[in-house]
C-alpha positions, 0 to 999 in steps of 0.5 A, a space after each residue: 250445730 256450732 255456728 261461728 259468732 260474727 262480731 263487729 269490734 274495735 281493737 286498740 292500734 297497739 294491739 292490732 299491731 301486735 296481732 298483725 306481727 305475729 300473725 306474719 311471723 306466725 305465717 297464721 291469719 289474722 283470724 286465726 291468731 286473734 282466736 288463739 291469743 283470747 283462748 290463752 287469755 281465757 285460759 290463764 286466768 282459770 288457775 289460781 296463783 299460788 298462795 305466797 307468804 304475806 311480805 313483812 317488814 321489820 322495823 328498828 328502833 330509830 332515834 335522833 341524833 344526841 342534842 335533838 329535842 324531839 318536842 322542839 322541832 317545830 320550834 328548829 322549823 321556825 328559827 329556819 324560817 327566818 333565818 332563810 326569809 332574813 337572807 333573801 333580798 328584798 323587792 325593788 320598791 315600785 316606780 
C-alpha cells in the first residue's frame, strides 16, 4: 500500500516564488505542481546527452613585429619603467 511521504522542508524565496506563479497560471495547487516540477527533474537527468565531438582549436603561428628582439623584452619593460617613473612629479617635501 503506497503511503504518501510527509516531509518538512525549506525552499529558496525565488523558488517558491516561482512555483507559487505557475501554480496560479496553471490553475494547479501547489502541491501538485512541486510533485510535477521534481518528476521532470528526476526524469531529465535519467538521459544521456549526446556525445559531442571535443572543440579544437587551431593555432597559428604568430611572431613580433620586425625590430622586436624577443629576448630583450624585459629589458623594453625596464627602460618603460623609468621613462614613466622620471615623468611623474615629485611629492611635496613635509612641513
Amino acid at each position: 500500500m503506497y503511503r504518501p511521504m510527509r516531509t518538512t522542508l525549506t525552499i529558496d524565496e525565488d523558488v517558491g516564488r516561482a512555483l507559487k506563479d505557475l501554480s496560479r497560471h496553471a490553475g494547479k495547487s501547489f502541491k501538485t505542481v512541486v510533485n510535477e516540477v521534481l518528476r521532470q527533474g528526476l526524469t531529465s537527468g535519467a538521459k544521456p546527452e549526446a556525445r559531442r565531438e571535443p572543440f579544437k582549436v587551431e593555432s597559428a603561428r604568430r611572431g613580433f613585429v620586425p625590430g622586436i628582439d624577443p629576448f630583450k623584452l624585459n629589458q623594453l619593460v625596464d627602460e618603460l619603467e623609468v621613462e614613466q617613473f622620471l615623468t611623474q612629479t615629485p611629492p611635496a617635501p613635509p612641513r
